[in-house]
C-alpha positions in Angstrom: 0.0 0.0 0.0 1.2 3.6 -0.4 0.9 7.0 0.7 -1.9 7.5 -2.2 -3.8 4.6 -0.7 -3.9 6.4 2.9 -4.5 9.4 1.9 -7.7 8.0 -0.5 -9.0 6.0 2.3 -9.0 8.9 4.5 -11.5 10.7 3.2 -14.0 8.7 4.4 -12.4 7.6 7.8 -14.5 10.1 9.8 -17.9 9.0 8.3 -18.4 7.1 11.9 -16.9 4.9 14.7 -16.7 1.6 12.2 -14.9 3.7 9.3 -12.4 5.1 11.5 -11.9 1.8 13.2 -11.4 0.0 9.6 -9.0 2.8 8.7 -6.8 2.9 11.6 -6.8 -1.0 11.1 -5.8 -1.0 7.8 -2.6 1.3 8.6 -1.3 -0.2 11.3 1.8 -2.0 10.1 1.8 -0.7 6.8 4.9 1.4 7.5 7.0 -1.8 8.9 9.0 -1.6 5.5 10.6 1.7 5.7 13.3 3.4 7.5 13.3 3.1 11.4 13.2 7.3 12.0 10.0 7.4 9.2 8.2 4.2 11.0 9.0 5.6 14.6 7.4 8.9 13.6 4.6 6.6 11.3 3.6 4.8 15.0 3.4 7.1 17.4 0.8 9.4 15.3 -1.4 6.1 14.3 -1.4 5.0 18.3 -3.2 8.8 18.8 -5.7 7.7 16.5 -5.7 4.0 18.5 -6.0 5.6 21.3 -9.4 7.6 19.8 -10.6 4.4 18.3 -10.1 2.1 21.8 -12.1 4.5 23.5 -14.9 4.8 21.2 -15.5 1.8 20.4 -15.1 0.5 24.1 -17.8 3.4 24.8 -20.1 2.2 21.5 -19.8 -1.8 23.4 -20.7 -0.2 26.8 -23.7 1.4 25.4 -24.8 -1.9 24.3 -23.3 -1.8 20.8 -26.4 -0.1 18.9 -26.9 0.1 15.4 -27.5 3.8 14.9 -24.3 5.4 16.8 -23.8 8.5 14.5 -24.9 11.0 17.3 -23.0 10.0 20.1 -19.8 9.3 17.7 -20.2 13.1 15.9 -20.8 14.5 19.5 -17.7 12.9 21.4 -14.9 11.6 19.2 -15.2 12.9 15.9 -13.3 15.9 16.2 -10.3 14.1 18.6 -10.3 11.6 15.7 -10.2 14.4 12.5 -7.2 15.8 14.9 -5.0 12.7 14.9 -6.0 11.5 11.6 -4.6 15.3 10.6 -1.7 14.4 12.4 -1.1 11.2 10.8 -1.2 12.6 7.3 1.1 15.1 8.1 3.7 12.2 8.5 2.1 9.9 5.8 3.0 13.2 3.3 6.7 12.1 4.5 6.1 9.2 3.0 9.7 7.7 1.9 9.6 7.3 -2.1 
């Protein structure tokens, strides 16, 4: 995968707590290739997104894991997750060629 790939599937990572959860998934390791500085810097801003996406879903399981989940996800996480999916581009755009 490369840094077209992420940035393509970002644009619909925020759509709710199952997008962002498949996007943050989907990243994970895909920088265990590259340098050690690029994949140091590659980790620590996708585990701030983890962090967002632990939470919310632990919170989405807690309220009984309901199909309609919009509300609560746009109201509580949606803007902590467009901030550390921000900061994860910003180091995907570092992206080694």
């Amino acid at each position: 995968m490369s840094r077209e790939y992420i940035e393509k599937s970002s644009e619909t990572a925020l759509n709710g707590v199952f997008s962002f959860a498949k996007f943050v998934a989907e990243t994970e390791f895909l920088a265990d290739m590259m340098c050690i500085e690029f994949q140091e810097q590659y980790h620590r801003a996708w585990f701030e997104m983890e962090l967002v996406n632990s939470l919310a879903l632990a919170d989405w399981e807690q309220d009984g894991s309901p199909r309609e989940w919009d509300k609560i996800w746009n109201e509580r996480y949606k803007e902590e997750a467009k901030e550390t999916l921000g900061e994860f581009l910003e180091v995907v755009k570092k992206w080694p060629s």
